[in-house]
Backbone and ligand atoms as CSV (ligand in chain L), in Angstrom:
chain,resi,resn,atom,element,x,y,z
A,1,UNK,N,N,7.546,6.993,-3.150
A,1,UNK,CA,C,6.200,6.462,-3.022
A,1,UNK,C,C,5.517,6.431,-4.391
A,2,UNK,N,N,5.095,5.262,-4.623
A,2,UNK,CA,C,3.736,4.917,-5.868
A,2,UNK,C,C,2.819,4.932,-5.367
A,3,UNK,N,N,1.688,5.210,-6.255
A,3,UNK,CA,C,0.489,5.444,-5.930
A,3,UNK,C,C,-0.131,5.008,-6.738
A,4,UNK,N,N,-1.269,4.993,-7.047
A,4,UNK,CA,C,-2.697,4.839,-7.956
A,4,UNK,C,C,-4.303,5.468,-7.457
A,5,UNK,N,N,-5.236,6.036,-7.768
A,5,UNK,CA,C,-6.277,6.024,-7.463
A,5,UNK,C,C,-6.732,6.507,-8.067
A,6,UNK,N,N,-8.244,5.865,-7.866
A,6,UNK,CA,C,-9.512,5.799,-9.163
A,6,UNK,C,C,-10.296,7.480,-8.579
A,7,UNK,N,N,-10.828,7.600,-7.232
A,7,UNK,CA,C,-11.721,8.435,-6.810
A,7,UNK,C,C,-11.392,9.283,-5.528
A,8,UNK,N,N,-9.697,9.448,-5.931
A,8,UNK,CA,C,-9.155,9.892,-4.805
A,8,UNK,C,C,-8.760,9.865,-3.512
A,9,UNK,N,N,-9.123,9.043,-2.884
A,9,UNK,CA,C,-9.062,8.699,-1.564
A,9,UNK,C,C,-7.235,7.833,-1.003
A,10,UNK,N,N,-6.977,7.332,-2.168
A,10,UNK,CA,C,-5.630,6.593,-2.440
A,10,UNK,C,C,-4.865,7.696,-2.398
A,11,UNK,N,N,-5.222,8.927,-2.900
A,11,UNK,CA,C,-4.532,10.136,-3.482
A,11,UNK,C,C,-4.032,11.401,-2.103
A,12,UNK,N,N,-5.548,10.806,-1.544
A,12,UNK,CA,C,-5.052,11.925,-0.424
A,12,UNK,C,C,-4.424,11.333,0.829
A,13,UNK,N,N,-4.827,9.889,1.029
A,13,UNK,CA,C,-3.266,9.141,1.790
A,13,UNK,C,C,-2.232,9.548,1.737
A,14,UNK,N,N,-2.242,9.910,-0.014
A,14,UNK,CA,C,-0.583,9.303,-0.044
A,14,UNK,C,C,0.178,10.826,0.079
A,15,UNK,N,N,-0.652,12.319,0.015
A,15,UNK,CA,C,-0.149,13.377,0.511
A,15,UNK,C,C,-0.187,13.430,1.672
A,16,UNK,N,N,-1.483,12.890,2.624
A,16,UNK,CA,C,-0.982,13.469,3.962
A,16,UNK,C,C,0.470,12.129,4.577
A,17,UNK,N,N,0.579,11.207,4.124
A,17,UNK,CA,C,1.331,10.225,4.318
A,17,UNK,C,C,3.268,11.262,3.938
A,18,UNK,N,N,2.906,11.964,3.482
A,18,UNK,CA,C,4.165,12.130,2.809
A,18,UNK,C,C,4.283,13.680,3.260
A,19,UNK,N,N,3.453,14.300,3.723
A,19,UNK,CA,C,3.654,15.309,4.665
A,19,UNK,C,C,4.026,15.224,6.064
A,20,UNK,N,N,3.719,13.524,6.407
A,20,UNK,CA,C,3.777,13.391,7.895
A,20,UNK,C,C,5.201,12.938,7.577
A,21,UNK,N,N,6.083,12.435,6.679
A,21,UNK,CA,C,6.928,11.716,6.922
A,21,UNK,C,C,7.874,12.946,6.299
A,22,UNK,N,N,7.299,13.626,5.901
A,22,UNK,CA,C,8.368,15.314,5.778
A,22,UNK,C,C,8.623,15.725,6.439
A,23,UNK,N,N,7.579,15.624,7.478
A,23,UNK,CA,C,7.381,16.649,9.256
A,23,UNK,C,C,8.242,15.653,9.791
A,24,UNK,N,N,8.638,14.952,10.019
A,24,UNK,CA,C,9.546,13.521,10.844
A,24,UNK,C,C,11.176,13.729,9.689
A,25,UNK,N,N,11.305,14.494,8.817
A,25,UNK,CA,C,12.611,14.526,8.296
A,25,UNK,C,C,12.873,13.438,7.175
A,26,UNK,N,N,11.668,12.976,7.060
A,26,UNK,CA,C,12.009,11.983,6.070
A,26,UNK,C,C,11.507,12.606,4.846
A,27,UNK,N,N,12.801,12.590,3.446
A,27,UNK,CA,C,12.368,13.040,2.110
A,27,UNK,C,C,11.786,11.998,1.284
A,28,UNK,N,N,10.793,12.789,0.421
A,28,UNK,CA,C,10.042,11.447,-0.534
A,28,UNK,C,C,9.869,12.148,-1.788
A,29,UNK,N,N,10.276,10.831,-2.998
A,29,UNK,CA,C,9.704,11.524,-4.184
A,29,UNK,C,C,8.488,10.832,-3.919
A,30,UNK,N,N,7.222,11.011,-4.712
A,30,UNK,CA,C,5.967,10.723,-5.055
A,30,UNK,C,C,5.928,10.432,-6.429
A,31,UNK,N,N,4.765,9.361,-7.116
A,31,UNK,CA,C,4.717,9.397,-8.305
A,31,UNK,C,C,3.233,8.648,-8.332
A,32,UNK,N,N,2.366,9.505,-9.369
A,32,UNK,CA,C,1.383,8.530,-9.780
A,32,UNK,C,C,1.638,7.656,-10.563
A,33,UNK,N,N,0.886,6.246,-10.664
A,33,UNK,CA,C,1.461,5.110,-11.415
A,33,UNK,C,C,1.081,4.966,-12.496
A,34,UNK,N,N,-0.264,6.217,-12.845
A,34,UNK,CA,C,-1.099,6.564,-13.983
A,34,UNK,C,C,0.040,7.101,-15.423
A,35,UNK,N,N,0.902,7.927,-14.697
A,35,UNK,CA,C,2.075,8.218,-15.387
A,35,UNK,C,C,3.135,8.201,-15.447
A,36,UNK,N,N,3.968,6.549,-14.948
A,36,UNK,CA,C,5.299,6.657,-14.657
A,36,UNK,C,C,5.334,4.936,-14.762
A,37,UNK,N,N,6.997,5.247,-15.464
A,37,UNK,CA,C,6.871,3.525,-15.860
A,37,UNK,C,C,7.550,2.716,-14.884
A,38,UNK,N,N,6.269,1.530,-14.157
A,38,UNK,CA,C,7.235,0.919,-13.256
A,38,UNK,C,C,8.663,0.555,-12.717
A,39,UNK,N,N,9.656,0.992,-13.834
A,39,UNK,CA,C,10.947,0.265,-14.076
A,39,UNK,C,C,11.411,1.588,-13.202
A,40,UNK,N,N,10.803,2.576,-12.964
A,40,UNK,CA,C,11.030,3.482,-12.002
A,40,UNK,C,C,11.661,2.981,-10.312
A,41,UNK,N,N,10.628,2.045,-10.051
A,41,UNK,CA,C,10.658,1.486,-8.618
A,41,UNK,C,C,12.086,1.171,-8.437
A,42,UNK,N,N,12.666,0.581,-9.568
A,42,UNK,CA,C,14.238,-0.061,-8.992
A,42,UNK,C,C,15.115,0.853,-9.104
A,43,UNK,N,N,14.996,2.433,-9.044
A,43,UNK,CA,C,15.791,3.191,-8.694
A,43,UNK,C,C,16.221,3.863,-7.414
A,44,UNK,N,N,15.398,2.962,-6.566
A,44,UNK,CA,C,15.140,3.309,-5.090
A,44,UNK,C,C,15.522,2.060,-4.085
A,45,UNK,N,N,16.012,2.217,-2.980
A,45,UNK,CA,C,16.181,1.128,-2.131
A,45,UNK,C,C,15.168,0.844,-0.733
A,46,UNK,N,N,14.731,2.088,-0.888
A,46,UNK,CA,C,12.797,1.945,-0.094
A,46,UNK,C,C,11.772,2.315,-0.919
A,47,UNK,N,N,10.664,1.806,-0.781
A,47,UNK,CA,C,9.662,2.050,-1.383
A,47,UNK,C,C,8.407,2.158,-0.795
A,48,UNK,N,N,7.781,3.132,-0.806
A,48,UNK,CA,C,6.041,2.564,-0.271
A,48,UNK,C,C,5.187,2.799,-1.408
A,49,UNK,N,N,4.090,1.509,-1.484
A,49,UNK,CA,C,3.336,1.121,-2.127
A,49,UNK,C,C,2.112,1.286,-2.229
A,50,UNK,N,N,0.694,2.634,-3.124
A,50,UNK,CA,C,-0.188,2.831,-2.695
A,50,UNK,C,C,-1.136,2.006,-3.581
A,51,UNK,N,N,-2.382,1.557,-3.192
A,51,UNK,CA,C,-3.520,0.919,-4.068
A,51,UNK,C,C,-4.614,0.248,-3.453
A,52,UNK,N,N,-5.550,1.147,-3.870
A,52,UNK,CA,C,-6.814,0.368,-3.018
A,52,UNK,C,C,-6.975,-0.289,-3.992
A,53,UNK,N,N,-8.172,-1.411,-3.450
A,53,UNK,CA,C,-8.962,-2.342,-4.034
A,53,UNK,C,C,-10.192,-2.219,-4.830
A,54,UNK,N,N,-10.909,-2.573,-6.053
A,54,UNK,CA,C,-11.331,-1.692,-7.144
A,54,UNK,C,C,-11.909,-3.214,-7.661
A,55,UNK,N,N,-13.521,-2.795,-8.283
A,55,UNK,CA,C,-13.774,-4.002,-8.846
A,55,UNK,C,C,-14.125,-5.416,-8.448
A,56,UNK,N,N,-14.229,-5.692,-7.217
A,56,UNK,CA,C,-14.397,-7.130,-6.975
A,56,UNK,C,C,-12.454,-7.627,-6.039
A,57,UNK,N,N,-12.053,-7.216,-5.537
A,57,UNK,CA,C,-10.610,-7.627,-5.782
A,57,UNK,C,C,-9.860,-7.947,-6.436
A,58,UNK,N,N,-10.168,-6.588,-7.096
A,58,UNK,CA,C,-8.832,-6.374,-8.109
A,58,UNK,C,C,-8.193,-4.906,-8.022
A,59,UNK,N,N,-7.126,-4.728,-8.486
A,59,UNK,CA,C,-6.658,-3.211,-8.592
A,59,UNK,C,C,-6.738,-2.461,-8.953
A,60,UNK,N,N,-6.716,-0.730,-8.177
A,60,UNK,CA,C,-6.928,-0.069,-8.648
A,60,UNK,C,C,-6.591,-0.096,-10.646
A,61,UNK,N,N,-7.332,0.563,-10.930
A,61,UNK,CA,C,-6.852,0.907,-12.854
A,61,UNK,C,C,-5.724,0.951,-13.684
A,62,UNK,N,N,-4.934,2.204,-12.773
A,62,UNK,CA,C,-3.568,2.183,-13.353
A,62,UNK,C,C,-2.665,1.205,-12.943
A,63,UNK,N,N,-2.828,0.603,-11.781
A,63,UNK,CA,C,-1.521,-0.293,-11.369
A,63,UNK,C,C,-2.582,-1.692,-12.357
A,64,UNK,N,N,-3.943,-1.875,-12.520
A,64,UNK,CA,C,-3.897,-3.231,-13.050
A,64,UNK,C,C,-3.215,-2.763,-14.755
A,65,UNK,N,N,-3.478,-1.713,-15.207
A,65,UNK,CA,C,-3.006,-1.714,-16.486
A,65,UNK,C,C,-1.301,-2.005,-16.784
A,66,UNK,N,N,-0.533,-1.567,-15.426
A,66,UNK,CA,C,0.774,-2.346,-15.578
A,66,UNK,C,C,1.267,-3.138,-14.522
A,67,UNK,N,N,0.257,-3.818,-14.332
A,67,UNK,CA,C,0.561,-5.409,-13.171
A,67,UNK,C,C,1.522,-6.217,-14.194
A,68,UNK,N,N,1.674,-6.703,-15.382
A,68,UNK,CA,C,2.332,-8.079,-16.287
A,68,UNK,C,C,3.875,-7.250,-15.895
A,69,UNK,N,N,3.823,-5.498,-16.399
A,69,UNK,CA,C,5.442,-5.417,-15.923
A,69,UNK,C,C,5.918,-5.614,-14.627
A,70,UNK,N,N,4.931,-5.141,-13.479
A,70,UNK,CA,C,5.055,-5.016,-12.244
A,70,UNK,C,C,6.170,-6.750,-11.736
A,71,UNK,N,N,5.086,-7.588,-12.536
A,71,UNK,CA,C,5.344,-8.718,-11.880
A,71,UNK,C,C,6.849,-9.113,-12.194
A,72,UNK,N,N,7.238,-8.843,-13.205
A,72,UNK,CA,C,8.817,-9.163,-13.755
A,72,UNK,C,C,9.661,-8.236,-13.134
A,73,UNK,N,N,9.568,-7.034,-12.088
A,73,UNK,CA,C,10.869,-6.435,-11.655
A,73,UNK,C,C,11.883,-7.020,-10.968
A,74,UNK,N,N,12.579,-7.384,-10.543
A,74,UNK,CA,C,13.597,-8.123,-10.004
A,74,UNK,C,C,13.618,-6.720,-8.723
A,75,UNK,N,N,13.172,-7.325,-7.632
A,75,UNK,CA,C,13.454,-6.562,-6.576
A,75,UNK,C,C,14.180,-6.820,-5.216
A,76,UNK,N,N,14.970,-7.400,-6.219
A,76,UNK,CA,C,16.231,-8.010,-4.724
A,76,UNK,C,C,16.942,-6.347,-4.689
A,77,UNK,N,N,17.256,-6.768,-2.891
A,77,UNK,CA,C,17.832,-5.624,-2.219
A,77,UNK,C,C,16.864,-4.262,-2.220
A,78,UNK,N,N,15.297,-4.827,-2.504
A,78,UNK,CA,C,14.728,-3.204,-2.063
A,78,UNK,C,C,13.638,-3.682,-0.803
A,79,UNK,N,N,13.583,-2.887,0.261
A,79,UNK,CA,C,12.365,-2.374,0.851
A,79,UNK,C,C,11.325,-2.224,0.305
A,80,UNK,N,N,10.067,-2.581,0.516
A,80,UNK,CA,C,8.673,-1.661,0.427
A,80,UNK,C,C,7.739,-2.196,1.288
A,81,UNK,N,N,7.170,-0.386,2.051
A,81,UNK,CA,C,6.038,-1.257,2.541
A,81,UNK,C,C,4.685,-0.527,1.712
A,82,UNK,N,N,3.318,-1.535,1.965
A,82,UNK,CA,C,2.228,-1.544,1.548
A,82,UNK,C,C,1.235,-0.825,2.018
A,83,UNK,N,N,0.287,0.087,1.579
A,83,UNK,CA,C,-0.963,0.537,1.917
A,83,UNK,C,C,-1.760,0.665,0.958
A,84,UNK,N,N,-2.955,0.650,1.415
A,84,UNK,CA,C,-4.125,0.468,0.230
A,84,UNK,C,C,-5.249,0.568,0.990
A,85,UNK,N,N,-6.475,1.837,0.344
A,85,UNK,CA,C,-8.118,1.936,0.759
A,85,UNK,C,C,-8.821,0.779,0.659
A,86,UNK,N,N,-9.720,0.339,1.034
A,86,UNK,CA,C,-10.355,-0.718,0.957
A,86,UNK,C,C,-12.015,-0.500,1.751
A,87,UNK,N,N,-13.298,-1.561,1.077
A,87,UNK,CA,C,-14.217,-1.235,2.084
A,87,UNK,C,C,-14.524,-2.668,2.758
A,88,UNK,N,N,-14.319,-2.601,3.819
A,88,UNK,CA,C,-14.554,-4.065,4.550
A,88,UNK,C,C,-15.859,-4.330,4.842
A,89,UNK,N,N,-17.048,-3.116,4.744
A,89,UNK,CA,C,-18.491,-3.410,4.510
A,89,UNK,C,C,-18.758,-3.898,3.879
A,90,UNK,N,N,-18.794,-3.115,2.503
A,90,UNK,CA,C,-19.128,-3.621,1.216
A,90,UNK,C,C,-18.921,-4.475,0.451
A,91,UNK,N,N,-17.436,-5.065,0.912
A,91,UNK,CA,C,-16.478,-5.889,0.001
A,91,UNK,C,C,-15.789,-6.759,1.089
A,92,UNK,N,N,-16.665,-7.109,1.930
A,92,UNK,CA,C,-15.729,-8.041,3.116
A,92,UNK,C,C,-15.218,-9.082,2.802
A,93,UNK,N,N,-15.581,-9.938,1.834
A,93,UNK,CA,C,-14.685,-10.787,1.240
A,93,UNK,C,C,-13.411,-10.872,0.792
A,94,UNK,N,N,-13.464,-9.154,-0.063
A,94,UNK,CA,C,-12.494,-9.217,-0.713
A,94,UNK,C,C,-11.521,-7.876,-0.001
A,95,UNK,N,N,-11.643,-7.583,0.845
A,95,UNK,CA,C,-11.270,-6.628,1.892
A,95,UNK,C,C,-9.370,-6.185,1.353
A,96,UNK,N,N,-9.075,-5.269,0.761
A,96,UNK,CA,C,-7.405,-4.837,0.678
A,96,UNK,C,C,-7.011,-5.987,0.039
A,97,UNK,N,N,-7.221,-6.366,-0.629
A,97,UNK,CA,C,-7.067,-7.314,-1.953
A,97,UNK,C,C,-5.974,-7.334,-2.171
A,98,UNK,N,N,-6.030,-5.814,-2.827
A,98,UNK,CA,C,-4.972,-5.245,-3.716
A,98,UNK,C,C,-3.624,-5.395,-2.986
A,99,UNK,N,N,-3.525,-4.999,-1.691
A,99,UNK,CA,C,-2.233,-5.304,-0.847
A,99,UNK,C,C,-1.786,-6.484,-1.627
A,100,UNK,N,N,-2.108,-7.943,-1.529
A,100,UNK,CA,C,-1.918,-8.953,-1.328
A,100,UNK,C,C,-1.555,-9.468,-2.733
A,101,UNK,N,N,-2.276,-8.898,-3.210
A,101,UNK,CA,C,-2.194,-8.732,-5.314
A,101,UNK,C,C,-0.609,-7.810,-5.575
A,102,UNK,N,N,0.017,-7.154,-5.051
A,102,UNK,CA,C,0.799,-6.655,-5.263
A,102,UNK,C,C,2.221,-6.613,-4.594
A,103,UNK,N,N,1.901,-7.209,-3.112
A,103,UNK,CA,C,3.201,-7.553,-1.716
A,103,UNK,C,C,3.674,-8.709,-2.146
A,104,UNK,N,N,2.778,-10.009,-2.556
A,104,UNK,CA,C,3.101,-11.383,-2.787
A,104,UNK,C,C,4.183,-11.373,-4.499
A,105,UNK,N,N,4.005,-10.803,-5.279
A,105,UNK,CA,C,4.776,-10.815,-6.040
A,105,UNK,C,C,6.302,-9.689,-5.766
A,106,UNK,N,N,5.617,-8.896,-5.244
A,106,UNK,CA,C,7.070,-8.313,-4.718
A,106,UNK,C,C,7.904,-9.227,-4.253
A,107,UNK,N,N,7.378,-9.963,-2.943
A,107,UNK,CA,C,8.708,-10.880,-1.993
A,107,UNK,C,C,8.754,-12.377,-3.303
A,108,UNK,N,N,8.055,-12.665,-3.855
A,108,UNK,CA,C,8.679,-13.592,-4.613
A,108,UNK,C,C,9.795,-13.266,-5.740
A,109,UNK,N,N,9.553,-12.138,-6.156
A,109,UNK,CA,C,10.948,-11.085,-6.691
A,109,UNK,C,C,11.698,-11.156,-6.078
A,110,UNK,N,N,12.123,-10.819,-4.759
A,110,UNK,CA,C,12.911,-10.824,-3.545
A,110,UNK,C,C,13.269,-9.357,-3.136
A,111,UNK,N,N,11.994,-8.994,-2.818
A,111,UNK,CA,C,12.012,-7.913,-2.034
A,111,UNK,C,C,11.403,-8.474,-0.821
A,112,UNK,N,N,12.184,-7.542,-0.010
A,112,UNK,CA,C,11.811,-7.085,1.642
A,112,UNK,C,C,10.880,-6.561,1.632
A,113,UNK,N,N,9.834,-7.335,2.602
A,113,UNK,CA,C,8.702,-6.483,2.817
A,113,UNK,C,C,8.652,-6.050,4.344
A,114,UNK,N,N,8.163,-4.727,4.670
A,114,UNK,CA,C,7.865,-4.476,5.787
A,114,UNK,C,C,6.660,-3.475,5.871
A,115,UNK,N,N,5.980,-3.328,7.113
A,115,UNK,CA,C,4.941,-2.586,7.398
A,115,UNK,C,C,3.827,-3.307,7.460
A,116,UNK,N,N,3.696,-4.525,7.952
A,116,UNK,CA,C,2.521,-5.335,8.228
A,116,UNK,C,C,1.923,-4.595,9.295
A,117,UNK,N,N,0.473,-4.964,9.308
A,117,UNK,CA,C,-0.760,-3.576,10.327
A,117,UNK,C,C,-1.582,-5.026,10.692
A,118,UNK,N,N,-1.624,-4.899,12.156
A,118,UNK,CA,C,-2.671,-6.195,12.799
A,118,UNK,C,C,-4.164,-5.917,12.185
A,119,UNK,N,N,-4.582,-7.288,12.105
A,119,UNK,CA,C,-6.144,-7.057,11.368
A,119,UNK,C,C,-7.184,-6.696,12.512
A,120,UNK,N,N,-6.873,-6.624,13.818
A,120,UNK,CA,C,-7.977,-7.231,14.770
A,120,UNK,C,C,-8.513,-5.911,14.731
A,121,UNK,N,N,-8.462,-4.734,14.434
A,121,UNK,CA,C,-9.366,-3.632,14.345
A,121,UNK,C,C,-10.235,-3.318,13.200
A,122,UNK,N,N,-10.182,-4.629,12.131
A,122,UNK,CA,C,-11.075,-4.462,11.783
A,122,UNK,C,C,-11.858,-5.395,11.137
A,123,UNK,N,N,-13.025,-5.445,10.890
A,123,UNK,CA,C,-14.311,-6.680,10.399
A,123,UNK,C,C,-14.559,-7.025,8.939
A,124,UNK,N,N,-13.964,-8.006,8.822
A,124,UNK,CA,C,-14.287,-8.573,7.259
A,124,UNK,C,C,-14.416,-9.438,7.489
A,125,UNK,N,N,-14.416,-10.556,6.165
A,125,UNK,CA,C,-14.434,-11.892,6.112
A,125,UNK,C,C,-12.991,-12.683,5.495
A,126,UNK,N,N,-12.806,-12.007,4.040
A,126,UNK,CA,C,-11.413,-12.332,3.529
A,126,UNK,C,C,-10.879,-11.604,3.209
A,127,UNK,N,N,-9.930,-11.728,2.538
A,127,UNK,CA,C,-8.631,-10.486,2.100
A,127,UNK,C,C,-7.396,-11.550,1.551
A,128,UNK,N,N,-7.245,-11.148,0.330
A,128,UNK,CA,C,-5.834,-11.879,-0.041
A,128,UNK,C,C,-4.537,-11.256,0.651
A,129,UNK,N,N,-4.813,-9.706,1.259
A,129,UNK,CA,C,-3.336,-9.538,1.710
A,129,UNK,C,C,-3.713,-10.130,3.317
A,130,UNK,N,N,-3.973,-11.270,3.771
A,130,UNK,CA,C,-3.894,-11.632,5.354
A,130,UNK,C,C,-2.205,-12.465,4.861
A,131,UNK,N,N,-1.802,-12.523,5.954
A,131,UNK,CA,C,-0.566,-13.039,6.308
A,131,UNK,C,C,-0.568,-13.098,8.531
A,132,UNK,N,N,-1.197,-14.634,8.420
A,132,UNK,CA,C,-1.175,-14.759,9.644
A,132,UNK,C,C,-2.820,-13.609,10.356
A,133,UNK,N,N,-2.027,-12.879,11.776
A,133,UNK,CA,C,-2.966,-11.811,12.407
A,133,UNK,C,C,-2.490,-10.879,11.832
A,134,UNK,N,N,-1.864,-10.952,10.360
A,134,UNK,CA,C,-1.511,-9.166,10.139
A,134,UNK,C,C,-2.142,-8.905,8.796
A,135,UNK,N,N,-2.228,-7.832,8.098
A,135,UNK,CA,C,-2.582,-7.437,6.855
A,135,UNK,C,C,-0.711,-7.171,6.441
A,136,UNK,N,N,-0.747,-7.548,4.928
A,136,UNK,CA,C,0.737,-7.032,4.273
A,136,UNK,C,C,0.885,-5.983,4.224
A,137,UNK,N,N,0.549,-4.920,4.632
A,137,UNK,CA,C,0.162,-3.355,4.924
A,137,UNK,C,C,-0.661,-3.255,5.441
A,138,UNK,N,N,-1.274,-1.511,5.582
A,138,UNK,CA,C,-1.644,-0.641,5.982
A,138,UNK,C,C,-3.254,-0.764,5.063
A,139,UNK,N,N,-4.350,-1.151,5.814
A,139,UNK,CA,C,-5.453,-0.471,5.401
A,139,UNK,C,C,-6.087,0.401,5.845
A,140,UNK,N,N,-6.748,1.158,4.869
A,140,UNK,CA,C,-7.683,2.425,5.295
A,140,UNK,C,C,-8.950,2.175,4.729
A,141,UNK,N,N,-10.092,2.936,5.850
A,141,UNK,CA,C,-11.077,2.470,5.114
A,141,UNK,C,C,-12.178,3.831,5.085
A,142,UNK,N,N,-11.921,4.549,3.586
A,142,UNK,CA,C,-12.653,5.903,4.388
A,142,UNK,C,C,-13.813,5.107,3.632
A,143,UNK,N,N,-14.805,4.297,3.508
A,143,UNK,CA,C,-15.631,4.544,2.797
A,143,UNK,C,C,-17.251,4.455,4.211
A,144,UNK,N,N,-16.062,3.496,5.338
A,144,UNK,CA,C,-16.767,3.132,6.859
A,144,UNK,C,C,-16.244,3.897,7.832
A,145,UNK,N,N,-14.515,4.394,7.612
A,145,UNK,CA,C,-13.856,4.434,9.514
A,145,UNK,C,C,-13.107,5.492,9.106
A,146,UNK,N,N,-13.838,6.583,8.037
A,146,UNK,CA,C,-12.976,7.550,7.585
A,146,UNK,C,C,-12.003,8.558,8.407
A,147,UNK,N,N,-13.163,8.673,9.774
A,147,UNK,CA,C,-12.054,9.258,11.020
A,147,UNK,C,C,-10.745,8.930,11.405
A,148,UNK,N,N,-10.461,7.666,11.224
A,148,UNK,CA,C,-9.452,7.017,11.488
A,148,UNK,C,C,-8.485,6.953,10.717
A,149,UNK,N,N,-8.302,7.434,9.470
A,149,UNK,CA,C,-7.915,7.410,8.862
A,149,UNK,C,C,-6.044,7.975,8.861
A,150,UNK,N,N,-5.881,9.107,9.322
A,150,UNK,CA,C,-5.224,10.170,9.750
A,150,UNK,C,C,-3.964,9.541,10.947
A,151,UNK,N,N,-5.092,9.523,11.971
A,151,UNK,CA,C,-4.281,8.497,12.812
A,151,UNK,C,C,-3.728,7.472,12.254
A,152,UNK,N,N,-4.523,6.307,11.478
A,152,UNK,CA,C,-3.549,5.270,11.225
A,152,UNK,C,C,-2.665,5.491,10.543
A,153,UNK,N,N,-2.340,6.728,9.631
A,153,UNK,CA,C,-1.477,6.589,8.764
A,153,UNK,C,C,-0.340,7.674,9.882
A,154,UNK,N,N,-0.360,8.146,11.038
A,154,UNK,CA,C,0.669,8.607,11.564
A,154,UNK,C,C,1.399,7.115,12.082
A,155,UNK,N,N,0.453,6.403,12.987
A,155,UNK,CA,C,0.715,4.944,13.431
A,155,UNK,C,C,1.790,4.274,12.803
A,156,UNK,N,N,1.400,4.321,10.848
A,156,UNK,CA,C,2.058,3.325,10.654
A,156,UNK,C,C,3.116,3.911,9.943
A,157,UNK,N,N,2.759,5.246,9.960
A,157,UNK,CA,C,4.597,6.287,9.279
A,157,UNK,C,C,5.528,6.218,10.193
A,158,UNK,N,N,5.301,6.429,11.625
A,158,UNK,CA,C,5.895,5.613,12.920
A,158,UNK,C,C,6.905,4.420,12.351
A,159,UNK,N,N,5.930,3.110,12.249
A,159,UNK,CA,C,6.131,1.855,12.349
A,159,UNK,C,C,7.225,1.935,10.884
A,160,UNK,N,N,6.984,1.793,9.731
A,160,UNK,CA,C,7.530,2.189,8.405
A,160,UNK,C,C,9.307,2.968,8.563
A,161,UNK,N,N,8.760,3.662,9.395
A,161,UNK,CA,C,9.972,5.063,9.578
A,161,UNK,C,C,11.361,3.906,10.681
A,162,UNK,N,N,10.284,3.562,11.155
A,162,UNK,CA,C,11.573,2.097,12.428
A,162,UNK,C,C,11.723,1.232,11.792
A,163,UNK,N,N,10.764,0.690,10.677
A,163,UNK,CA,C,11.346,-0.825,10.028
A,163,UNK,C,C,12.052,-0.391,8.866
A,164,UNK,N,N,12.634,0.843,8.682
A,164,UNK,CA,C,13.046,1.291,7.107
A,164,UNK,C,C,14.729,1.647,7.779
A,165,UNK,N,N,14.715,1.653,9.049
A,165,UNK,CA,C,16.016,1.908,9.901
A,165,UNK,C,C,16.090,3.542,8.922
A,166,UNK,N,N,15.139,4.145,8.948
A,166,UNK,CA,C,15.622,5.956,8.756
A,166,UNK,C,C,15.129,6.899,9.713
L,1,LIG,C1,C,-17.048,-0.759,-7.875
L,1,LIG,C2,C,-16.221,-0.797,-6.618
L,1,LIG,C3,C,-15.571,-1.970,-6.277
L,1,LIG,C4,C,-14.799,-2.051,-5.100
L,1,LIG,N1,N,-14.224,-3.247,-4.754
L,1,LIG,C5,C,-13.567,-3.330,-3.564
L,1,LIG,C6,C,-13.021,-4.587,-3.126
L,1,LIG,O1,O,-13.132,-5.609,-3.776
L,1,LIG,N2,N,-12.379,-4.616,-1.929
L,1,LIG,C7,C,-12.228,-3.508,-1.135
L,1,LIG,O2,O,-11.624,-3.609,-0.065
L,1,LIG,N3,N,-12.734,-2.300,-1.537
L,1,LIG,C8,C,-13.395,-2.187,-2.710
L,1,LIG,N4,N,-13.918,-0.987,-3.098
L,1,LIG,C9,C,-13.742,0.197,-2.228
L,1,LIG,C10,C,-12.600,1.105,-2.669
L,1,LIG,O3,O,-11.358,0.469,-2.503
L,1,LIG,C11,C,-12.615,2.378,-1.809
L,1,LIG,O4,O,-13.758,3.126,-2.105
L,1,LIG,C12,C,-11.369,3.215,-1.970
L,1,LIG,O5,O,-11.363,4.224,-0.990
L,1,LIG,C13,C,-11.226,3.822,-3.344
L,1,LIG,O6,O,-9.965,4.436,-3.442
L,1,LIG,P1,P,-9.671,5.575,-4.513
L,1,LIG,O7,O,-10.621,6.724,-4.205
L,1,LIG,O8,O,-8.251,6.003,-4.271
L,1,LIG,O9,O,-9.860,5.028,-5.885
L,1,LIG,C14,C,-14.663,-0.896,-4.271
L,1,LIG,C15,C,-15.328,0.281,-4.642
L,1,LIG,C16,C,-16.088,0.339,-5.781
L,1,LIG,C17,C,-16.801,1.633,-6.130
């Protein structure tokens, strides 16, 4: 798992995300993206992908500071799925952006994507990661539905854990 986050909230996903998928038998390295060089990712044949949306729809800090390498990995033959904080109040336009800023160049690399999350639970207007009725991942939104948070990410360690065939 990669990560990024500006004010933490990306940060504590991505531990309880990786405690739940410890408790289920599944092992994970972790890495912040603040300190680790993308070329990392292609040492793995699954991946999950963390980054809220930051700025207007754009990415978190550290992943925009190495988006130009991001975009050149050649990711044929890997898995990843997507999650990312987002506020669909505040920023309904630009609602999990970052998903969509970061999934769409993956599969044009030729990576497999999996872990799409239906949008209908929740209220925005746009979002670059829509694909159809689904989001390209997993959003969370502690800044409105922070309760929920927990749950969705068992939901979609579930879903992740069946589309990763582990
Ligand atoms: C200045 C600013 C801009 C933001 N822009 C967006 C945005 O465009 N879209 C969105 O969904 N969320 C946006 N957010 C909400 C953040 O994604 C949300 O607060 C998230 O939980 C932050 O994650 P982090 O604590 O891991 O950095 C923005 C927040 C701030 C403070």
């Amino acid at each position: 798992m990669f990560w990024g986050s500006n004010t933490g909230n990306q940060e504590e996903a991505a531990g309880f995300l990786k405690d739940f998928m410890e408790s289920e038998g599944v092992e994970m390295d972790e890495f912040n993206i603040a300190d680790t060089d993308p070329k990392k990712m292609l040492e793995y044949k699954r991946l999950i992908i963390g980054c809220p949306t930051w700025h207007i729809g754009e990415l978190q800090d550290d992943w925009d500071f190495i988006y130009s390498k991001y975009k050149e990995l050649d990711f044929t033959g890997i898995t990843a799925a997507f999650f990312g904080c987002g506020d669909q109040v505040g920023y309904a336009d630009n609602f999990l952006d970052a998903i969509g800023l970061l999934a769409k160049p993956f599969m044009e690399n030729g990576g497999t994507l999996i872990g799409r999350y239906p949008t209908e639970e929740y209220q925005f207007d746009n979002s670059l990661a829509l694909d159809g009725d689904d989001f390209l991942g997993l959003g969370l939104d502690n800044d409105n539905e922070e309760e929920l948070t927990e749950e969705r990410l068992v939901i979609w360690g579930e879903i992740i854990k069946d589309e990763f065939g582990i």
